[in-house]
Residue frames as qw, qx, qy, qz and C-alpha x, y, z in Angstrom:
[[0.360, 0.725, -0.556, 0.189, -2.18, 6.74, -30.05],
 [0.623, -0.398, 0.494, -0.458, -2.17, 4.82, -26.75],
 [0.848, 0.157, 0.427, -0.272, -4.14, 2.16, -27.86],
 [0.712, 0.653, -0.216, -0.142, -2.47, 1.72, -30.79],
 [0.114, 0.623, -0.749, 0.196, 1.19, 1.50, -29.24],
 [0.363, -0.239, 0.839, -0.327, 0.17, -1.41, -26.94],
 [0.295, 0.085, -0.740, -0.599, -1.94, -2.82, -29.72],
 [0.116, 0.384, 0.643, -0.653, -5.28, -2.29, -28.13],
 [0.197, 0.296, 0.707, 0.611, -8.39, -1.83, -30.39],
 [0.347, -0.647, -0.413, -0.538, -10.53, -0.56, -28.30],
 [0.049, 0.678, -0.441, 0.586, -10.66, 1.05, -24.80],
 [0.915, -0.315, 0.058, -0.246, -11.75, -2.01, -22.90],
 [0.857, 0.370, -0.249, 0.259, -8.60, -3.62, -24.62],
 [0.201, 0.585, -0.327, 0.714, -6.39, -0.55, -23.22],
 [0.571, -0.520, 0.219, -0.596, -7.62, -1.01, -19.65],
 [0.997, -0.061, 0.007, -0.045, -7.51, -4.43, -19.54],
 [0.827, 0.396, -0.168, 0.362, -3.82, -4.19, -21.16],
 [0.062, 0.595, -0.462, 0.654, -2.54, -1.73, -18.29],
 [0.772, -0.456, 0.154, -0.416, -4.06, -3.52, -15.90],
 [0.932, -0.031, -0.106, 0.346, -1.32, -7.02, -16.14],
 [0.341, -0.862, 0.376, 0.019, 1.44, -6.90, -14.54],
 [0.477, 0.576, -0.663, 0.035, 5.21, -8.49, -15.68],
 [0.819, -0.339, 0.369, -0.279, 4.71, -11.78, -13.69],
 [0.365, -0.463, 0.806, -0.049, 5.97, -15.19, -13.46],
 [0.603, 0.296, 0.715, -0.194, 3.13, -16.60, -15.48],
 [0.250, 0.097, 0.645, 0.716, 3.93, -14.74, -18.70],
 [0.228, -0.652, -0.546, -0.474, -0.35, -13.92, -19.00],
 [0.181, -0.538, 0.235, -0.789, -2.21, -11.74, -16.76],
 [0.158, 0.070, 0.898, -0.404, -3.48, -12.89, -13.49],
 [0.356, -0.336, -0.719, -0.493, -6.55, -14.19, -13.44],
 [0.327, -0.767, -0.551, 0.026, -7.86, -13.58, -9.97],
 [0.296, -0.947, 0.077, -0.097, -8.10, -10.34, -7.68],
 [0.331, -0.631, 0.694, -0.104, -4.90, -12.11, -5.40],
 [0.970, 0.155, -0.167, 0.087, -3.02, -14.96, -6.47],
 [0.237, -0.780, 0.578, 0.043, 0.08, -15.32, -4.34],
 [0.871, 0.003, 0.440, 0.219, 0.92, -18.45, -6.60],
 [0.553, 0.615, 0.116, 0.550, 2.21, -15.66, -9.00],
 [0.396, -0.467, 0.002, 0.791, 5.48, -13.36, -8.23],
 [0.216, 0.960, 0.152, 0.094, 4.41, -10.01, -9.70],
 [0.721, 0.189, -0.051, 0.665, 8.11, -8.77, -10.90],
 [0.226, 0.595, 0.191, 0.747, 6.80, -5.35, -11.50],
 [0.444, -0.847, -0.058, -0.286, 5.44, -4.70, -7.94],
 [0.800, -0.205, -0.116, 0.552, 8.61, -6.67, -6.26],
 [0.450, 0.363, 0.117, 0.808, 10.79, -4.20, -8.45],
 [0.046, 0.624, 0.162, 0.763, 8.92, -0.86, -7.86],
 [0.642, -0.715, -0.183, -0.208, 7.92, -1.52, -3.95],
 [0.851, -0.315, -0.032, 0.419, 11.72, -2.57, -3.24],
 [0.383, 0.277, 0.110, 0.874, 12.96, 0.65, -4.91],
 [0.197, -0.778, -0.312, -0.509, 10.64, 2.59, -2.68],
 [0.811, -0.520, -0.215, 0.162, 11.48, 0.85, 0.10],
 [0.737, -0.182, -0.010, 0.650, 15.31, 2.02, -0.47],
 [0.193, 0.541, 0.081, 0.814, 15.06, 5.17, -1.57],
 [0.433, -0.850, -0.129, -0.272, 12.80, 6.15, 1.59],
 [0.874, -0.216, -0.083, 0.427, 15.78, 4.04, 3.62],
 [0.606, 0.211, 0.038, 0.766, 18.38, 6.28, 2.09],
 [0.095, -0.690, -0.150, -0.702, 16.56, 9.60, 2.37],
 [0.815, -0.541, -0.198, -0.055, 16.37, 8.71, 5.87],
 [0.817, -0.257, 0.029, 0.515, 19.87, 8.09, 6.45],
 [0.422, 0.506, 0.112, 0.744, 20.82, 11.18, 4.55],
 [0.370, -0.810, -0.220, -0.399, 18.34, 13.07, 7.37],
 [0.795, -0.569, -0.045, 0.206, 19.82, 11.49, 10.14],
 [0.787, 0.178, 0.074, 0.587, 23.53, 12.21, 8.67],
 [0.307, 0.296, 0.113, 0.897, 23.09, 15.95, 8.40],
 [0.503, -0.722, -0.449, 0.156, 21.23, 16.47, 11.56],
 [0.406, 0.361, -0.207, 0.814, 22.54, 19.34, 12.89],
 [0.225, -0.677, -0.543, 0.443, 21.75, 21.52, 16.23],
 [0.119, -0.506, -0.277, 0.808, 20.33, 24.86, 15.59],
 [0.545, 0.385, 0.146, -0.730, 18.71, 26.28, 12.89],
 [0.578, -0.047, 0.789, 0.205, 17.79, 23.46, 10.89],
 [0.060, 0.316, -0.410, -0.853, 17.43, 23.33, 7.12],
 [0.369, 0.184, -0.531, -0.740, 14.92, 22.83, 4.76],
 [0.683, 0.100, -0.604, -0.398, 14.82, 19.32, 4.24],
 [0.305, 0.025, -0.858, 0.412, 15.94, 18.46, 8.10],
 [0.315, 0.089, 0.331, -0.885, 13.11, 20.31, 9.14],
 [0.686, -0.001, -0.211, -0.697, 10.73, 18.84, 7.10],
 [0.743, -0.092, -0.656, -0.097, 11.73, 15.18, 8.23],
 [0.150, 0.025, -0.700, 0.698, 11.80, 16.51, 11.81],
 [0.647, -0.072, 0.092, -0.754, 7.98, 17.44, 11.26],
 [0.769, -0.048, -0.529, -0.356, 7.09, 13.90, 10.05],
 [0.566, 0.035, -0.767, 0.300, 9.22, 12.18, 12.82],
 [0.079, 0.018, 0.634, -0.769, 7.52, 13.91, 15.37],
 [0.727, -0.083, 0.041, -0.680, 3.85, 13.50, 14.32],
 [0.737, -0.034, -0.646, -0.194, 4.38, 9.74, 13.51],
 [0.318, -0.038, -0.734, 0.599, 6.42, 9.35, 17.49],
 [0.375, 0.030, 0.281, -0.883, 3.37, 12.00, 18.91],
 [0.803, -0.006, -0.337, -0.492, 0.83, 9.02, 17.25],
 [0.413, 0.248, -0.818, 0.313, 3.22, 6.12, 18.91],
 [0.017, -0.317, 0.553, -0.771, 3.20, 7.89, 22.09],
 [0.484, -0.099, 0.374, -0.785, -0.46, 8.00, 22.39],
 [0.889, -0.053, -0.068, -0.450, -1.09, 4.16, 21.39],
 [0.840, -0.011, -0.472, 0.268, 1.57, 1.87, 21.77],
 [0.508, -0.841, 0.123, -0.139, 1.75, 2.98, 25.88],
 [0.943, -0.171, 0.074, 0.275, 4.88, 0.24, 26.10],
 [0.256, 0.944, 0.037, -0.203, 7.76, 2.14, 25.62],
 [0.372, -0.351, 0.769, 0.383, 10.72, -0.95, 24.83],
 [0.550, 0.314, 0.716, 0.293, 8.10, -1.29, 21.97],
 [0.533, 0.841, -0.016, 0.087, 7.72, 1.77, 20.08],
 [0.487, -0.587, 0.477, 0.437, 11.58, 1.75, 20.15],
 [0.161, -0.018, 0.865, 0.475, 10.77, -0.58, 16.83],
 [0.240, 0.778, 0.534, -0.227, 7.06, 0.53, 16.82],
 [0.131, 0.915, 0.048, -0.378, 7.68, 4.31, 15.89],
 [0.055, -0.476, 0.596, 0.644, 10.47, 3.87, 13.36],
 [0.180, 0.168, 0.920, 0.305, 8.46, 1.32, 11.43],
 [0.165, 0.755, 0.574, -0.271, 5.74, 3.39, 11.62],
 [0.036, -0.777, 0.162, 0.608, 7.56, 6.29, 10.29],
 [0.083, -0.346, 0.763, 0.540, 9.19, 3.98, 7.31],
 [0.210, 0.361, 0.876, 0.239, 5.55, 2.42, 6.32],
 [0.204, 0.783, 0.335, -0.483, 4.03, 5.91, 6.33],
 [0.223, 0.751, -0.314, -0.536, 6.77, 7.45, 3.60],
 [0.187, -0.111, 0.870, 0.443, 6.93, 4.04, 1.61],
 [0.365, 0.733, 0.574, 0.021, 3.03, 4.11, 1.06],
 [0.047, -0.765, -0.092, 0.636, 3.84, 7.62, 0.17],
 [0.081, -0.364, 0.701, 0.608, 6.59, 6.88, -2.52],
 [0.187, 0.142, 0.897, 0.374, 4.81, 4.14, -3.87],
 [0.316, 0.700, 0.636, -0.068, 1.49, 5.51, -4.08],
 [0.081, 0.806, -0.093, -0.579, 2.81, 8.95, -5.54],
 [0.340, -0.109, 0.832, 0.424, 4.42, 6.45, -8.55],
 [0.399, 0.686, 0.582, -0.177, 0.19, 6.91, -9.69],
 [0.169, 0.887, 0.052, -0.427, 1.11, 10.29, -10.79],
 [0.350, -0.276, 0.677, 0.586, 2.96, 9.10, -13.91],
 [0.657, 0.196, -0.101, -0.721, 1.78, 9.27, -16.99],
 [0.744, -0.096, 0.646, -0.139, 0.43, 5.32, -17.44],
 [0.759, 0.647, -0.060, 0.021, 1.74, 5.19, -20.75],
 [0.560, 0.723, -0.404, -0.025, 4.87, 5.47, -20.02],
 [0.716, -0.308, 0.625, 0.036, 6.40, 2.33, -18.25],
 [0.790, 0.386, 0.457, -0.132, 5.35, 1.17, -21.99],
 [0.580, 0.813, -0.056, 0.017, 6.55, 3.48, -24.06],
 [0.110, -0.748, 0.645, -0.112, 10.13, 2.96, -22.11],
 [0.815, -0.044, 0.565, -0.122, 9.69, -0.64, -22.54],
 [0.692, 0.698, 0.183, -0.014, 9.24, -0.38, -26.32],
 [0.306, -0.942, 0.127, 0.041, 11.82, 2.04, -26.16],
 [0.296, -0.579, 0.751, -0.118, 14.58, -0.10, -24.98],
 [0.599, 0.262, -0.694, -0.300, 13.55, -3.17, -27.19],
 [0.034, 0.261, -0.921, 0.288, 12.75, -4.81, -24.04],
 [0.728, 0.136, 0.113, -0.662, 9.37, -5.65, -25.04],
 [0.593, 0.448, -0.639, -0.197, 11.20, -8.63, -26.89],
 [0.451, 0.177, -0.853, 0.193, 12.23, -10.56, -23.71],
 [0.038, 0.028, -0.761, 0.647, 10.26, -9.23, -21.30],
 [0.009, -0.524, -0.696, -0.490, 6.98, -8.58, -23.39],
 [0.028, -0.590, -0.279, -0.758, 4.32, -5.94, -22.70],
 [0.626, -0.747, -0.221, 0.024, 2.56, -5.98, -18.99],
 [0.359, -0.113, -0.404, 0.834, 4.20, -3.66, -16.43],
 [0.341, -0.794, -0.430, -0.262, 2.68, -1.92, -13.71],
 [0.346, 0.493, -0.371, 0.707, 4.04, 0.82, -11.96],
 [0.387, -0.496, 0.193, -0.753, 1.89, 1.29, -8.64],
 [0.178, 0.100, -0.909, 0.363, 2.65, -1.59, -6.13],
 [0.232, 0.057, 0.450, -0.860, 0.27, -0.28, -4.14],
 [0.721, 0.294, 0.049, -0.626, -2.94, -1.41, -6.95],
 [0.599, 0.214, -0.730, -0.250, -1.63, -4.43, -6.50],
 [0.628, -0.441, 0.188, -0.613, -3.53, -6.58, -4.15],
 [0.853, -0.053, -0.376, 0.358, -1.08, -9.58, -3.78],
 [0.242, 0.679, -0.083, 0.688, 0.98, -6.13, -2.69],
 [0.419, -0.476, 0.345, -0.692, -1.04, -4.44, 0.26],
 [0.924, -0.204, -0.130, -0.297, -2.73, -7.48, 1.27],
 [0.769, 0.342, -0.327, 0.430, 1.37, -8.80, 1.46],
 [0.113, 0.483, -0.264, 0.827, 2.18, -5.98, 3.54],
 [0.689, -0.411, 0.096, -0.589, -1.02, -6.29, 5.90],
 [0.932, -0.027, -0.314, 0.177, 0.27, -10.03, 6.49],
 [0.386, 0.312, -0.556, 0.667, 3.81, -8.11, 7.60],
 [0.379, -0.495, 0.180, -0.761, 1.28, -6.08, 9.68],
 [0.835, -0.270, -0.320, -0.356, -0.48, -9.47, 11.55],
 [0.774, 0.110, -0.532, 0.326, 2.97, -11.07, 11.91],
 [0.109, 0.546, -0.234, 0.797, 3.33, -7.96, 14.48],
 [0.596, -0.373, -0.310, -0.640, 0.50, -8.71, 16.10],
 [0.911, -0.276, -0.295, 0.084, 0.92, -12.25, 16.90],
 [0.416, 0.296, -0.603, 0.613, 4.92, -11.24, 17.92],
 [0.048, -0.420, 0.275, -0.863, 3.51, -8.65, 20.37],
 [0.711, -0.355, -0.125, -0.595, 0.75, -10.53, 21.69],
 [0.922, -0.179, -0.341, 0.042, 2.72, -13.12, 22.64],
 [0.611, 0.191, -0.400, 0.656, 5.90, -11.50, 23.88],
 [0.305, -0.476, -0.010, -0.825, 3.52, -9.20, 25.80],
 [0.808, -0.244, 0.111, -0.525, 1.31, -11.74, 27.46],
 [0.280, -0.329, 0.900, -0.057, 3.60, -14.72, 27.01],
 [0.179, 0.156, -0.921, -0.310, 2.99, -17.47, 24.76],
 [0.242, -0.323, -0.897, 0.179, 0.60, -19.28, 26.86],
 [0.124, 0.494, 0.433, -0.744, -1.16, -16.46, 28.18],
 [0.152, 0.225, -0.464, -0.843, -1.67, -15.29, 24.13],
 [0.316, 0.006, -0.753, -0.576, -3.08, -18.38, 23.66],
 [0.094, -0.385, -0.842, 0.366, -5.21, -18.97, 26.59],
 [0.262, 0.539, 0.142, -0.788, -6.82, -15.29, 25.70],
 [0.326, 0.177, -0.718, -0.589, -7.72, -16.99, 22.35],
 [0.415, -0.408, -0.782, -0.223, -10.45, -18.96, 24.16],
 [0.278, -0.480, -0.638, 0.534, -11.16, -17.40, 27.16],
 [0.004, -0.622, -0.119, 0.774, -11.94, -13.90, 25.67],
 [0.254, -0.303, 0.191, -0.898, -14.03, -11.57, 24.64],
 [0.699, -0.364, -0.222, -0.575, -16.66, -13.94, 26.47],
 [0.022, 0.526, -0.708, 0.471, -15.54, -14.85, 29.94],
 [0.818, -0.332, -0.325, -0.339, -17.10, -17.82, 31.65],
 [0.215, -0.558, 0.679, -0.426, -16.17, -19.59, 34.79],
 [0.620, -0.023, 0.732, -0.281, -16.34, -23.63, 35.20],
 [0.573, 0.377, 0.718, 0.119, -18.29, -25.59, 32.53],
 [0.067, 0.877, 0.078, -0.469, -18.93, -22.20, 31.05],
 [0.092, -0.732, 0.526, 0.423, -15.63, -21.39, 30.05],
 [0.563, 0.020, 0.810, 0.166, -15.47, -24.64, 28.51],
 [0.405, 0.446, 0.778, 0.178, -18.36, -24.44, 26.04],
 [0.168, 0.943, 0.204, -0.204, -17.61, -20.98, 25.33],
 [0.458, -0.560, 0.524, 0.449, -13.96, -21.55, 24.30],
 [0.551, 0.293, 0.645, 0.441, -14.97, -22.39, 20.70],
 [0.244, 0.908, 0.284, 0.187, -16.88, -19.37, 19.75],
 [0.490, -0.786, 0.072, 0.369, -13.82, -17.24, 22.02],
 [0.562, -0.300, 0.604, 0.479, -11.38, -18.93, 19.79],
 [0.367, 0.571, 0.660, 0.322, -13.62, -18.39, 16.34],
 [0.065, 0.979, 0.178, -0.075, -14.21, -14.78, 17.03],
 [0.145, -0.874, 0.241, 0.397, -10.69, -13.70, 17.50],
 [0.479, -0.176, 0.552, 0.659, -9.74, -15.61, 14.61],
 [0.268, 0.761, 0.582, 0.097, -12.21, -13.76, 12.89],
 [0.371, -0.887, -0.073, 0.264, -10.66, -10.62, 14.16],
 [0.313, -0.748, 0.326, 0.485, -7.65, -10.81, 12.92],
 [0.502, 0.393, 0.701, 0.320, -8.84, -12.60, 9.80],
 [0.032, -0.867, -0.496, -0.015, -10.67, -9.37, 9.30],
 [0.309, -0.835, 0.120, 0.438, -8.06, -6.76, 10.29],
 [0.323, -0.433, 0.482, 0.689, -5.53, -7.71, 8.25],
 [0.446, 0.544, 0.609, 0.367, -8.03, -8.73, 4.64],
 [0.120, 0.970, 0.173, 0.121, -9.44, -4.90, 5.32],
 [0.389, -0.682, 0.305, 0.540, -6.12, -3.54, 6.14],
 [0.337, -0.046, 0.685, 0.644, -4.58, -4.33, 2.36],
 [0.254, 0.655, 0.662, 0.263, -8.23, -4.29, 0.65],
 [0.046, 0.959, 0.100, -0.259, -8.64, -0.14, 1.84],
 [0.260, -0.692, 0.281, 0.612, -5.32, 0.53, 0.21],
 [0.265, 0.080, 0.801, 0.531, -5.31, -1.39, -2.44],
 [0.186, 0.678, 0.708, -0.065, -9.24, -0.01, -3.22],
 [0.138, -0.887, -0.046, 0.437, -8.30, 3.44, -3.11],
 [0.099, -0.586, 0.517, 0.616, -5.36, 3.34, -5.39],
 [0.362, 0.082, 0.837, 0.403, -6.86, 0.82, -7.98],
 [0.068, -0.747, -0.425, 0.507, -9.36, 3.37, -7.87],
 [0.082, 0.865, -0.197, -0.454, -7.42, 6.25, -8.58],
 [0.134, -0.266, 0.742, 0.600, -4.90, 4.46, -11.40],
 [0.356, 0.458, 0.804, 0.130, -8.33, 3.40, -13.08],
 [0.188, 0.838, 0.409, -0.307, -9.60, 6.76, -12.91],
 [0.034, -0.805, 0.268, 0.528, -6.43, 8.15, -14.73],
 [0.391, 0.153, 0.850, 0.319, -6.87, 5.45, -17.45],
 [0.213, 0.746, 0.626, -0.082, -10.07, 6.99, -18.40],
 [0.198, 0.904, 0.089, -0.367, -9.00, 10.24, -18.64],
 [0.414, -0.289, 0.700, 0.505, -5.91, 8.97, -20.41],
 [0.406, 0.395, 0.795, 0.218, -8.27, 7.62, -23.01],
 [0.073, 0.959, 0.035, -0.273, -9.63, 11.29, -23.52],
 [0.172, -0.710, 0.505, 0.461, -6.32, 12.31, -24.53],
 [0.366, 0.065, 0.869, 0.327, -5.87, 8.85, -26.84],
 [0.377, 0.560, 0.737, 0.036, -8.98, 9.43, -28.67],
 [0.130, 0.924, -0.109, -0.342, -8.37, 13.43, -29.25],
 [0.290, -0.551, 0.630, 0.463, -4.87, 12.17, -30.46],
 [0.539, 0.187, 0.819, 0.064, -6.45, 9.61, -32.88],
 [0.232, 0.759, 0.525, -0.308, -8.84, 11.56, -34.10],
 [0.398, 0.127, 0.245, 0.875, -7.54, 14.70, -34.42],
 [0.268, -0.469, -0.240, -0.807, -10.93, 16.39, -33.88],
 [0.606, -0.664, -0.427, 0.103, -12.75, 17.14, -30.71],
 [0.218, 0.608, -0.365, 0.671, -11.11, 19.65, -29.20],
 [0.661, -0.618, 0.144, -0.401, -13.05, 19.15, -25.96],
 [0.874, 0.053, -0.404, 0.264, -11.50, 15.50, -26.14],
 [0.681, 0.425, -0.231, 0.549, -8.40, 17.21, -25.80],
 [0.196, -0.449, 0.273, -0.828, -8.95, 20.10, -23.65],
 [0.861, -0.402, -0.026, -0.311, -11.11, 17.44, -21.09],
 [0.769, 0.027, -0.442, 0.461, -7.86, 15.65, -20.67],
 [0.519, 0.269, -0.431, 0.687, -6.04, 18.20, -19.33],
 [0.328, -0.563, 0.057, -0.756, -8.34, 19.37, -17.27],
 [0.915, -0.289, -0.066, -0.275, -9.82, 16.24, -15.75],
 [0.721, 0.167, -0.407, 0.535, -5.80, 15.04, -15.55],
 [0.276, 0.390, -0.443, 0.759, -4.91, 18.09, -13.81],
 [0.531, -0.418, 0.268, -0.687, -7.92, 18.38, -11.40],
 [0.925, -0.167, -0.341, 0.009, -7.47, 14.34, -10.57],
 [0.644, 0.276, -0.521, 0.487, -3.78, 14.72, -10.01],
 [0.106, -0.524, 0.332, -0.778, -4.25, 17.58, -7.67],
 [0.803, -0.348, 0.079, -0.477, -7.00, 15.27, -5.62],
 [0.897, 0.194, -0.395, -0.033, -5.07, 12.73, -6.16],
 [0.200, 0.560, -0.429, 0.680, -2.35, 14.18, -3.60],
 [0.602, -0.428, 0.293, -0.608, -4.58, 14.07, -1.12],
 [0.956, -0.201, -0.057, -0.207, -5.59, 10.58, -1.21],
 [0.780, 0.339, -0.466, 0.244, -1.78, 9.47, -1.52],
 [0.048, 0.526, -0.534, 0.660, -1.19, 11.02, 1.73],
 [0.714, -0.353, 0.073, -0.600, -4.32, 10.03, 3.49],
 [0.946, 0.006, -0.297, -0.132, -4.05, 6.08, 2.39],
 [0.468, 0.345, -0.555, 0.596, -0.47, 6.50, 4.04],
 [0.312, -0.287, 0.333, -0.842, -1.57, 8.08, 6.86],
 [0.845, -0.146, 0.080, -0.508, -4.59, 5.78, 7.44],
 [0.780, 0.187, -0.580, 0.138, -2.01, 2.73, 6.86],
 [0.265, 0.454, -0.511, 0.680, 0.16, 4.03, 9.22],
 [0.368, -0.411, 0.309, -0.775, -2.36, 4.69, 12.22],
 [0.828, -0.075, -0.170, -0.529, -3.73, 0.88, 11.95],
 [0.708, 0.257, -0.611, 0.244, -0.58, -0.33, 12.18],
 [0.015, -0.314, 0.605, -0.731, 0.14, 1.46, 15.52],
 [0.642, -0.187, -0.030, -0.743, -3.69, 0.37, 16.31],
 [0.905, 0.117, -0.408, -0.007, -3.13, -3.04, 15.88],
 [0.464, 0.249, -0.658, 0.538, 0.18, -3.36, 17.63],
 [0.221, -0.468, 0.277, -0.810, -0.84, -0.99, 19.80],
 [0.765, -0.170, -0.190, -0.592, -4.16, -3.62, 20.51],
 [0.877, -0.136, -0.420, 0.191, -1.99, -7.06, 21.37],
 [0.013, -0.625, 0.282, -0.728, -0.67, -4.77, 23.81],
 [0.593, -0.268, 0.205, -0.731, -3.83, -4.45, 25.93],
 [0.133, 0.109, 0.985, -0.028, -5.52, -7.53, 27.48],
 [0.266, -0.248, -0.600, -0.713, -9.25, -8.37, 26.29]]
């Protein structure tokens, strides 16, 4: 039924056809990351996370109240204190988690939003596309999970770098940033220093070459991952529907759907969580001298 609506023949077709995304180029991308193409659909669905955490936020803060707090202030009085209790114990500077520890707090529950977006079913961006006749202007590709999009994280890790460089320099001064770009991690003295200032200067751009690629790649891996894996079992479900026979088909969806989703929970927290802690790691790192 699936495969049919998006006019897929086969389940390579279907995979392939959830996999594009409502871009600038009209066709799907062709590599992994192409940042010569504006993905609409992540823009759209990462900038409506972004505000909705924003707002939820501001609602918290609005209806703050002393003594017994409720529900929902309580629960965003748990998060803000583990994310500020993670701050505390890496970014030592404390005019910088001022802007450290909220940002930390607002990239922990936007990976959240967006990566919880998985748990749709992946039919239906489409079938609300169709829907609404807006297959006509905007045609078929839409992806709902920013996150398994690796112009996306990889976008985000970049915000992460820019942090880096701020902090390293407004830390250590300009000149000092850049004088620890050759002089470190391999210290030399005289001629030394000299002829050790290339590799110095090669490693740490390695370093941070390296931080930020694996920063984006682990999120993005994880969730492209997990929206693949609920393709698949999708397809179950498509092929029972088709069919009409198999019961297992049918009964294997909902099983394999419902034991993913549940795992699936997990990881959406973790990948947050593990975003979150690198970021503070990082910052935390142009801190420190080398």
């Amino acid at each position: 039924m699936a495969s049919s609506e998006h006019g897929a023949s086969n389940a390579s077709e279907y995979i392939v056809h959830h996999l594009g995304h409502l871009n600038s180029s009209g066709a799907p991308q062709k590599l992994i990351a192409d940042f010569s193409i504006i993905n609409y659909d992540t823009l759209f669905w990462s900038i409506t996370s972004g505000v909705l955490v924003c707002f939820f936020l501001w609602l918290a803060a609005r209806r703050a109240q002393s003594g017994v707090p409720g529900k929902f202030q309580a629960a965003v009085e748990i998060v803000v204190e583990m994310v500020d209790e993670q701050a505390k114990s890496i970014v030592l500077n404390e005019t910088s988690r001022k802007f450290v520890s909220p940002l930390a707090l607002t990239v922990f529950l936007w990976i959240i939003v967006m990566n919880t977006l998985d748990l749709l079913p992946v039919d239906l961006p489409g079938w609300i596309i169709h829907a609404t006749g807006l297959h006509e202007t905007i045609g078929t590709y839409h992806r709902i999970v920013p996150t398994a999009d690796l112009n996306g994280t990889i976008g985000m890790s970049f915000g992460v770098l820019l942090l880096m460089l701020y902090y390293g320099m407004k830390i250590h001064t300009p000149g000092g940033f850049v004088k620890g770009l050759f002089t470190a991690p391999f210290h030399g003295h005289g001629i030394g220093a000299v002829l050790l200032a290339p590799a110095n200067f090669l490693l740490n751009l390695v370093e941070y070459a390296a931080k930020t690629v694996s920063l984006g790649m682990r999120l993005f891996g994880n969730m492209f991952a997990g929206e693949l894996i609920f393709m698949l079992i999708a397809l179950l479900g498509a092929a029972w529907a088709t069919t009409g026979t198999g019961i297992a088909l049918g009964a294997g969806h909902l099983v394999a759907g419902t034991l993913w989703a549940i795992f699936h929970i997990l990881v959406i927290v973790l990948q947050a969580f593990i975003f979150m802690m690198l970021t503070l790691v990082y910052i935390g790192q142009s801190h420190e001298g080398h």
